[in-house]
C-alpha positions in Angstrom: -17.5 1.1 -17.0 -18.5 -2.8 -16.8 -18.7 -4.6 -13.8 -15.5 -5.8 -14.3 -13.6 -2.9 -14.0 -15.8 -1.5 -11.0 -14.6 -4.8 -9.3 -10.9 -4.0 -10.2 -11.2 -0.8 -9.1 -12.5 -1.5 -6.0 -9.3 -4.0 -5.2 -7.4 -1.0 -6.3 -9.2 0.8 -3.4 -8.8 -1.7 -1.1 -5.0 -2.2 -2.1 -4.7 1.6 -1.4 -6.0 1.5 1.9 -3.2 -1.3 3.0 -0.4 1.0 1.2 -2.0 3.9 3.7 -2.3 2.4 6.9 1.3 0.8 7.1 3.0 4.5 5.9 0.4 6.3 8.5 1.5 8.5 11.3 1.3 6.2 15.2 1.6 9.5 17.5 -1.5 10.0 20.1 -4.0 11.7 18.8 -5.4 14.8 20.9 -6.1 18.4 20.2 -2.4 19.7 19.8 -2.3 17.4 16.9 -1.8 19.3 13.4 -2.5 19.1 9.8 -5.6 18.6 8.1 -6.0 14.9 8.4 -4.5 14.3 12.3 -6.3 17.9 13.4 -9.7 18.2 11.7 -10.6 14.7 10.5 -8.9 12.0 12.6 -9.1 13.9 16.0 -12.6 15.0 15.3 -14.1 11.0 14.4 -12.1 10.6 17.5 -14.4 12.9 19.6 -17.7 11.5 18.1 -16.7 7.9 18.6 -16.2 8.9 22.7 -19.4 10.9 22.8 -21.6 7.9 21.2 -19.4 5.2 23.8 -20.1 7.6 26.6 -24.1 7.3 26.0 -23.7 3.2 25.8 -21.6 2.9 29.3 -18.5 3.9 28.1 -18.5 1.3 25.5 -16.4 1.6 21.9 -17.9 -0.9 20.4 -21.0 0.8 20.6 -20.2 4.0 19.8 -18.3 2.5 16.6 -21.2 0.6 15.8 -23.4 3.9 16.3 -21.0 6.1 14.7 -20.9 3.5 11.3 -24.3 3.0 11.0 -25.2 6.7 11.2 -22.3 7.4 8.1 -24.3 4.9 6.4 -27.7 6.8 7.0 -26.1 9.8 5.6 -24.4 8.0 2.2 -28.2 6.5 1.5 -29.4 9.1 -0.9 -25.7 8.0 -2.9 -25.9 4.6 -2.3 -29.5 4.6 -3.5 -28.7 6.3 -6.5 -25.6 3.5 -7.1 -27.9 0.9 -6.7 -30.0 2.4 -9.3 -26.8 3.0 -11.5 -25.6 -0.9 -10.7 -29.0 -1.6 -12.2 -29.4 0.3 -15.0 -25.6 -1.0 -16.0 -27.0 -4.6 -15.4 -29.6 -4.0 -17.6 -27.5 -2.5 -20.7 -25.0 -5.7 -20.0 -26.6 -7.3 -23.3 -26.3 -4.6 -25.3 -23.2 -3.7 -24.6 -22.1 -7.4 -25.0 -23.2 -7.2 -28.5 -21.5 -4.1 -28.9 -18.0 -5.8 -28.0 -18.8 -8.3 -30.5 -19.1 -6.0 -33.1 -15.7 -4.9 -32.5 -13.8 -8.0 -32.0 -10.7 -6.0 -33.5 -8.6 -4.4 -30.8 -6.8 -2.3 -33.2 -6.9 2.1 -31.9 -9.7 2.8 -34.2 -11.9 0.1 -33.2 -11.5 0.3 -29.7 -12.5 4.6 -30.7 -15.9 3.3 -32.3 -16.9 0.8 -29.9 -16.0 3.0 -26.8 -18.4 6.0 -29.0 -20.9 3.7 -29.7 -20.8 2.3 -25.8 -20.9 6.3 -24.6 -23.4 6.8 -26.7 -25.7 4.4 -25.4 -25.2 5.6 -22.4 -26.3 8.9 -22.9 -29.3 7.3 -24.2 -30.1 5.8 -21.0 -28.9 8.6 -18.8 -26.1 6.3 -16.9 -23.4 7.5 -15.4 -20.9 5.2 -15.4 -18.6 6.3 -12.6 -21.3 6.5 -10.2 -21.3 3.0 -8.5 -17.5 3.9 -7.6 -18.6 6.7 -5.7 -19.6 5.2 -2.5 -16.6 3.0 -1.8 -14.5 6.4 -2.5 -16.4 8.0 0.1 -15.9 5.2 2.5 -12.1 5.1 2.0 -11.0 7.7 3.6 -13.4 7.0 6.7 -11.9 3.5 6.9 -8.5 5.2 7.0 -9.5 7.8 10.1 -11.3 5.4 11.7 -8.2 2.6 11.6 -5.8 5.7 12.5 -8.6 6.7 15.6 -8.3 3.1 16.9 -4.4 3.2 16.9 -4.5 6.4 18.0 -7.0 7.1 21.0 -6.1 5.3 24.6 -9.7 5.3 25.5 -10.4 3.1 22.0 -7.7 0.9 21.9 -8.4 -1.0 25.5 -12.1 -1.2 25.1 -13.6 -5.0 24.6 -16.4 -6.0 22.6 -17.0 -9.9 23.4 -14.2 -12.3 22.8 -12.2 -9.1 21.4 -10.0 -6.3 22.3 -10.9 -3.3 19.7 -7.2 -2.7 19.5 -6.2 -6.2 18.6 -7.0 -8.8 15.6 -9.3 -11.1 16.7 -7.9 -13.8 17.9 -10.1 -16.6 16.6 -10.8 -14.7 12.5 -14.7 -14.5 13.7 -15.2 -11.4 12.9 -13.0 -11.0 9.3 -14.9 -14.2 8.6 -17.8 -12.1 8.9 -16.8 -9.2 7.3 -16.0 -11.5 3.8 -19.0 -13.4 4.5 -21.1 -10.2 4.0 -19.1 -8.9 1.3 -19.6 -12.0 -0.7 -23.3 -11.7 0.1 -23.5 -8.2 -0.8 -21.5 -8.7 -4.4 -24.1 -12.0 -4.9 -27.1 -9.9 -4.2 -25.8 -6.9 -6.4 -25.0 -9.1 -9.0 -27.4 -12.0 -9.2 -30.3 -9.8 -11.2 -27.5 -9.3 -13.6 -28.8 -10.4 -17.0 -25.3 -11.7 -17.9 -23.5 -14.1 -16.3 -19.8 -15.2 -17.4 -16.6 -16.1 -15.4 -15.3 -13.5 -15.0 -17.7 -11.7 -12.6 -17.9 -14.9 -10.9 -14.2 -14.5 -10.3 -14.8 -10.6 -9.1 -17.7 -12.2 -6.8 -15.3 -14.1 -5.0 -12.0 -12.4 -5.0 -13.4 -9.5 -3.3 -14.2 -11.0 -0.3 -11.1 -12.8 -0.2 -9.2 -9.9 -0.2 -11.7 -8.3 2.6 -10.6 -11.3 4.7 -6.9 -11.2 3.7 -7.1 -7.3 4.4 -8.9 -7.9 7.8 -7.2 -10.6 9.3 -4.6 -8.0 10.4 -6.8 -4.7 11.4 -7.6 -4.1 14.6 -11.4 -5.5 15.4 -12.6 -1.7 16.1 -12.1 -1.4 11.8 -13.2 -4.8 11.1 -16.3 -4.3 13.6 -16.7 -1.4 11.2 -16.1 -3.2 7.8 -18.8 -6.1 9.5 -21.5 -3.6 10.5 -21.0 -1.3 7.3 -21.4 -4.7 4.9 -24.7 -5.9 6.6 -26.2 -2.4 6.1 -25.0 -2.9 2.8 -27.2 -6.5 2.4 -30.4 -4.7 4.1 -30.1 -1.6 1.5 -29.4 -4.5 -1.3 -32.6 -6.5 -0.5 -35.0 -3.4 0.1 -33.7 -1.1 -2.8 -32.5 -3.8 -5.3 -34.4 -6.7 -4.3 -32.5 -9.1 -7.0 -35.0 -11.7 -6.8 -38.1 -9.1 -7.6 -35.9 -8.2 -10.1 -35.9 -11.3 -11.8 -39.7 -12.3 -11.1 -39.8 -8.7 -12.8 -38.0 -9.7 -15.8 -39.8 -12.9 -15.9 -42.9 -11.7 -15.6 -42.3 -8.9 -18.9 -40.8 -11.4 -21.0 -43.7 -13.7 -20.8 -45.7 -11.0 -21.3 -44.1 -10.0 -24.6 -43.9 -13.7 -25.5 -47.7 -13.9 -25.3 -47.9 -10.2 -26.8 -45.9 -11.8 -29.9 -48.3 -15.6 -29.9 -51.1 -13.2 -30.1 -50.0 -11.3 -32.8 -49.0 -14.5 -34.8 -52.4 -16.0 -34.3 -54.6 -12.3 -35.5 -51.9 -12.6 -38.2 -53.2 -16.1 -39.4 -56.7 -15.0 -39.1 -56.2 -12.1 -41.1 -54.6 -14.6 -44.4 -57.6 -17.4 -43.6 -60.0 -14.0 -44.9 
């Protein structure tokens, strides 16, 4: 799976979620509520989200704040291992480029070899393709309780958090701003160490945060605050775990050292004819 289709798939994801929250049930939420999504998820993040407000002075904003950045804490061990897929897939981008070129045909059977030829070079690598999708699957569904918790819970939907009511849209875009803002900078970071570059991940960079902001603009600022929070953990995880400017000194630094590896073969090599 290239970059590319991760991108598209996480529109798709994205798409999904504004399909969901506009067919989604509007009753209260409480304890009498039934079915496995209204009973045992959304009632439940309910619960959590007024036990953390209750410890900041009976402030959501907080206990959203608390409650998102402890589901982050929890998805590190997957994020750090998507990071580490996101990398190794960067790093196989040239081969697999010249892969593609090798099969320029789009004809069944040549689309059957290169797609072979692709799986087995990742089996030679031990990369999992699907891996980097697995985070933003996870998150999904916790977007959709949490956005169904807002609507849903009295106690959620007055609460203020600066120029903001948590049940509203913000009335001045700050905060969707924000939320795209970090998006973009997450997709640069994760895709600036990327050893190739064309137009179309340039296009993915930037129409993902568009359609964070287009998405956005319209939630309530409890999800946005969410989608804000959840991207900036996003950036710090980026910069400590996939550092892309180390990265690059990285690569840098190990072609220059097989460059000079390669001078000083060609020079032993003319010393050897001189004899």
């Amino acid at each position: 799976m290239t970059y590319k289709v991760k991108r598209y798939t996480q529109l798709a994801l994205i798409l999904s979620l504004v399909v969901f929250l506009g067919a989604c049930s509007m009753d209260p939420i409480s304890s009498e509520s039934t079915g496995i999504w209204d009973r045992y998820i959304v009632y439940n993040f309910s619960l959590v989200i007024e036990w953390f407000s209750k410890l900041f002075g009976n402030n959501p904003a907080f206990g959203i704040i608390t409650f998102t950045i402890i589901i982050r804490l929890l998805m590190m061990p997957l994020m750090i291992r998507q990071i580490k897929s996101q990398q190794q897939m960067a790093e196989l981008q040239p081969e697999l480029q010249a892969i593609q070129e090798k099969y320029p045909g789009r004809d069944q059977m040549s689309m059957e070899l290169m797609q072979e030829e692709q799986q087995a070079l990742y089996d030679k690598h031990d990369v999992n393709q699907f891996t980097g999708c697995l985070p933003m699957l996870i998150q999904l569904p916790i977007m959709m309780a949490l956005y169904q918790v807002i609507l849903r819970t009295d106690s959620l939907r007055v609460g203020e958090f600066l120029w903001t009511n948590l049940g509203q849209k913000d009335p001045y875009f700050i905060l969707p701003i924000l939320a795209a803002g970090l998006t973009l900078a997450s997709t640069y970071l994760s895709m600036k160490s990327n050893p190739v570059q064309n137009s179309t991940t340039k296009i993915m960079m930037f129409a993902m945060p568009l359609m964070i902001l287009f998405v956005s603009v319209s939630l309530p600022t409890a999800v946005v605050l969410y989608w804000v929070v959840s991207n900036a953990i996003t950036v710090i995880q980026t910069l400590v775990f996939n550092n892309p400017y180390k990265i690059i000194a990285e690569r840098e630094a190990k072609e220059q050292a097989e460059k000079e590896r390669e001078r000083r073969l060609r020079r032993e090599l003319k010393r050897a004819r001189r004899r």
